[in-house]
N, C-alpha and C positions, 0 to 999 in steps of 0.2 A: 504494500500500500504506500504509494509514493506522494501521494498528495501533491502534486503538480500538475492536474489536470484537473479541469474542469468543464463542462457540458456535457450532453447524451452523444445525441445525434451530430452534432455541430460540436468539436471538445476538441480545445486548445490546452494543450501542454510546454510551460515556459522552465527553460534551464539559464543557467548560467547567474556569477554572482557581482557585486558594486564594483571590485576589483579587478576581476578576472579578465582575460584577452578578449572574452567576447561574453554577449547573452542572446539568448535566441529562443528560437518560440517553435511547433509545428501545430500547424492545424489541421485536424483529420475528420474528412466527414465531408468536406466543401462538396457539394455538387460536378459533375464539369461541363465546361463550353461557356462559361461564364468568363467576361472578360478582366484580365488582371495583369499587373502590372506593376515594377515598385513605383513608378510615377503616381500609381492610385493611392498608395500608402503612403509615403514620403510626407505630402501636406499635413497629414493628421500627425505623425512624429512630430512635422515642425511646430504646431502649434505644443505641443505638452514638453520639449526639451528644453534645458536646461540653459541659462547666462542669457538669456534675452531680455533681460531687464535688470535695475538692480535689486527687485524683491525677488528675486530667485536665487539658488544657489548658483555661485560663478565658474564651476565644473565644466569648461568647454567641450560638450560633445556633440558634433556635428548630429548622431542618430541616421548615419546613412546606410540606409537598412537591404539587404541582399536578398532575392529570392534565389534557393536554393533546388528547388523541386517543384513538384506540383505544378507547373506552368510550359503549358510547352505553343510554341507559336504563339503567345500573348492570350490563350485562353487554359482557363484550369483545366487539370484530367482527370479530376476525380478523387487522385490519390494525394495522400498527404504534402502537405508544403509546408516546407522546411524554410525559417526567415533567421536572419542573424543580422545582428548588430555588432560592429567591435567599439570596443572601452578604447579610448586613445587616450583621456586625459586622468588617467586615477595618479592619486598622490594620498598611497599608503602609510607616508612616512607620518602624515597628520596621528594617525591611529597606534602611534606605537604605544606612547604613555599608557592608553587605556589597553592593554593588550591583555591585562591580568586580572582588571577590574571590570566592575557592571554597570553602567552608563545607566544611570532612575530615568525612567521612562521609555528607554528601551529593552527591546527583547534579547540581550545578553546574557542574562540570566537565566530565562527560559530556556533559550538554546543552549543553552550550558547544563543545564540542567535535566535536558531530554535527549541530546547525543551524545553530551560529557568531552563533546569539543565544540567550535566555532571560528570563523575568519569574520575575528575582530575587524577586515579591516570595510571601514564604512559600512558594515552588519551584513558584510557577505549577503546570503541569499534574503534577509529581513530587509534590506536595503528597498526605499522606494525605485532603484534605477531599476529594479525586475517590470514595473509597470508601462517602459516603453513596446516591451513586448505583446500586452495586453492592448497598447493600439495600433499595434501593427496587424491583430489579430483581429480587431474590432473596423478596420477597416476592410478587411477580407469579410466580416460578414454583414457592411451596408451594403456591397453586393449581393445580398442574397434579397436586399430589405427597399424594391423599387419602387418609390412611392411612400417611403418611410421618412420622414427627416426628423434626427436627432440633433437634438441643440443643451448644453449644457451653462450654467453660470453661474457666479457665487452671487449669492444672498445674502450671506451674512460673514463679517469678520471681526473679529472678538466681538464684541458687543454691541456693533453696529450694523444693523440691518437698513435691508435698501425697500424704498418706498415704493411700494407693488405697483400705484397708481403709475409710475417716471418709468414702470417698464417700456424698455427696448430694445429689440434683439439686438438691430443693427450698432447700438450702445456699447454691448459685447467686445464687438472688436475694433474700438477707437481706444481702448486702453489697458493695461498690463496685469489687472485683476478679472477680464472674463463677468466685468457690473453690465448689469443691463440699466442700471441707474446712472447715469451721469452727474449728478448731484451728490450722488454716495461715493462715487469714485474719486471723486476730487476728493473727498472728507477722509477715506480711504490711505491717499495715497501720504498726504501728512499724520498720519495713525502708526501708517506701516513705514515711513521714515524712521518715527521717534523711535517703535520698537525694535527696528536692525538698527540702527545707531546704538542701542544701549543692550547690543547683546541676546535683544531676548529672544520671545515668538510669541506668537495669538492663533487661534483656533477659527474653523471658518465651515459655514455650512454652504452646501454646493446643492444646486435643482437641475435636475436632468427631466428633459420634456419630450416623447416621442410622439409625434403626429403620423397619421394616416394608417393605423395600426387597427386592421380590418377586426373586430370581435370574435371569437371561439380560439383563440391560443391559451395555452395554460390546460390545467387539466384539476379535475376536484382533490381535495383532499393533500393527500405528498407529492403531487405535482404541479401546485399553486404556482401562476405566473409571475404573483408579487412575493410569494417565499424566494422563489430561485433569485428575484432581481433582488430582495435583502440579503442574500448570502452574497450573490456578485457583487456588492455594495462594501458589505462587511469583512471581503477579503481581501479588500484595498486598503495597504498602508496607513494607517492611523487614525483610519475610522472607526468611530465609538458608538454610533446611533446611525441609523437606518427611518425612515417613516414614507408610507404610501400616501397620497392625496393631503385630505388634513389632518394624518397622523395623529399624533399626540392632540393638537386641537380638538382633533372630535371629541374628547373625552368631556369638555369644557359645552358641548353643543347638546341640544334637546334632540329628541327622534324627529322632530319636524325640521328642523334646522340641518340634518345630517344625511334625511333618505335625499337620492336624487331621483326628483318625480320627472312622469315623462307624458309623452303627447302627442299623437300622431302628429305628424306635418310631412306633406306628401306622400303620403301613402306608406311611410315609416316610420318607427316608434323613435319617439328623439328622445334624448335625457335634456333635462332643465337646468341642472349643473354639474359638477363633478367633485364631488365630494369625496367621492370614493378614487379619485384617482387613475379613472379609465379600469377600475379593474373590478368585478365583483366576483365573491367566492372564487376565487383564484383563476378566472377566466377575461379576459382582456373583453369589455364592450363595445368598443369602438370610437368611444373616446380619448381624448386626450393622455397617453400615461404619464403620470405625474410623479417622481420620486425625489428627495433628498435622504445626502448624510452629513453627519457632524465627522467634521476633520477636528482631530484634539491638536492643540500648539507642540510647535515642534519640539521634541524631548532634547534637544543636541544645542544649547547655550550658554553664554558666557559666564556665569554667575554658576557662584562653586555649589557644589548638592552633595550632600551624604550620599555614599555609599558603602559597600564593602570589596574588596578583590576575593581572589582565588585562595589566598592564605587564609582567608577567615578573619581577613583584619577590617577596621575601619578605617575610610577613606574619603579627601573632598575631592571630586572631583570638577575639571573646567574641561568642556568641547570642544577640541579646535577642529578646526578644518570650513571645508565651504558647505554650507547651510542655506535651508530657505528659512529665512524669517515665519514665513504662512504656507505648511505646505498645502494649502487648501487651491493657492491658485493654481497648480499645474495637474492637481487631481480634477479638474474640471475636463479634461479630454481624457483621463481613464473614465469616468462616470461614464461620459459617451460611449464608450468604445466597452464597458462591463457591458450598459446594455442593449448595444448592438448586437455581442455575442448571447445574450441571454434570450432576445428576438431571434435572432437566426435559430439557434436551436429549437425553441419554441414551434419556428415554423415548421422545419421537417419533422418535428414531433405529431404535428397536428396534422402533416401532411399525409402521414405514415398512416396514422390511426383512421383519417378522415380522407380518403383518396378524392372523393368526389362532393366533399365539403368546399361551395366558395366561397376564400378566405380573403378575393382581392387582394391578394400577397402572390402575385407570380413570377415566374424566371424571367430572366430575357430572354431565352430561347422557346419558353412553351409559345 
């Protein structure tokens, strides 16, 4: 049981660690005659790597990513495709200090504690550089998802949320936090100054929104659409909290305030809002899917923390090396790219089970 894989039908398997020569990814399952390309992936790398602003960590890695397999003539064959990235810019030498000890807030001690060794350096396979892989994988399965568009952006950073009403996508990409507020982005950018000047970090929740996502994906019970998208949620780097539609708010809302009532209009049944987050009993309706997660502040800053080393000693420890201040902003293109893979699979699940079910979800080739 290796636990580096993840999906049924559509299941992408990522190796390789922060330090190492290279990381790479396969995904097994893709369809073929579908067209592909690293031109098609490359875009979504660049939006999620690394030193493209100064709120990110300053780690220069190009992320120019190889297909390996699986493509032949510029369309998939079916079989597995093999992607890789190589590390060009690791600087190990940051990580010696801590080589013995267990960095509070990271998983050193776990991993030490469940294989009885670790590569301390930049947390080896714990390390967020494993999630470039997840969008090179999640851009192999928007090809699957025609008529699908995923968009991802942060909402909130430490304790400053953006004002629903100043939503705008187009917002998104005028500036280096992935706000669809432009008002909170400015407020934003002098917040997340103060706190990389002084060492520290802040915590940030991210909204992932898929439109045109036909109803009947998901399945009852242990195959719930919105379980799989909180696990693919929750197995991204430093995320603490998962919620569908209005999550945790609903708790706070009456049965009138929460159901979403509906009403023929044109000759189909419409929901009247989404409450539920495009998903009910674990089957997608054809609304909007709506998810967030809480990214917790980065565990890796300047300011000394208790801990203990290997000897059983106590110890203060300081972080050095290059850091995101907020790693909430570059998890905004794994969110996308979790659940594009969590759709994809979804589809040939339901494609599988339902051959002659229409899902308005089809190939480019049927």
């Amino acid at each position: 049981m290796s636990h580096n894989s993840f999906g049924h039908l559509f299941r992408v398997t990522t190796w390789g660690e922060s330090h190492g020569p290279a990381i790479g990814g396969v995904v097994d399952g893709c369809p073929p005659l579908l067209t592909l390309s690293e031109a098609d992936i490359q875009p979504w790398l660049d939006r999620r790597r690394p030193g493209q602003s100064k709120f990110t960590t300053q780690r220069q890695e190009p992320d120019q990513v190889r297909i390996l397999s699986g493509v032949f003539e510029g369309q998939t064959t079916g079989t597995p495709i093999a992607l890789q990235i190589e590390n060009v810019d690791q600087r190990s030498k940051d990580y010696g200090e801590i080589a013995r000890s267990f960095r509070p807030g990271h998983a050193d001690i776990t991993y030490d504690l469940k294989y009885g060794i670790r590569d301390y350096r930049g947390g080896g396979r714990s390390s967020a550089r494993e999630t470039a892989m997840r969008v090179a994988a999640g851009a192999v399965a928007r090809k699957l998802l025609p008529g699908v568009t995923i968009r991802g952006a942060l909402v909130q950073m430490g304790p400053h949320r953006i004002d629903r009403h100043q939503w705008d996508w187009a917002a998104v990409d005028e500036n280096p936090f992935f706000c669809p507020d432009r008002q909170a982005a400015v407020l934003w950018e002098g917040y997340l100054s103060a706190i990389r000047k002084s060492g520290s970090s802040c915590g940030a929740v991210i909204e992932v929104v898929a439109e045109g996502v036909s109803p009947g994906l998901g399945a009852p019970i242990y195959g719930k659409l919105d379980a799989d998208i909180a696990a693919a949620f929750m197995s991204i780097n430093a995320v603490k909290g998962v919620e569908i539609g209005e999550g945790f708010a609903a708790a706070s809302l009456s049965g009138e305030e929460n159901a979403d009532e509906l009403r023929m209009q044109d000759g189909q049944a419409r929901f009247l809002s989404n409450h539920a987050g495009g998903i009910l009993g674990g089957i997608a309706t054809g609304q909007p899917i709506v998810a967030r997660f809480a990214v917790k502040p980065t565990s890796s800053i300047l300011a000394p923390r208790q801990s203990v080393n290997q000897a059983g000693q106590d110890v203060d420890l300081v972080t050095k090396g290059r850091h995101d201040p907020c790693v909430g902003i570059r998890a905004v293109s794994v969110g996308e790219a979790m659940l594009a893979c969590v759709l994809a699979d979804h589809l040939l699940r339901h494609r599988a089970q339902n051959p002659h079910a229409p899902t308005g979800l089809t190939f480019p080739h049927n």
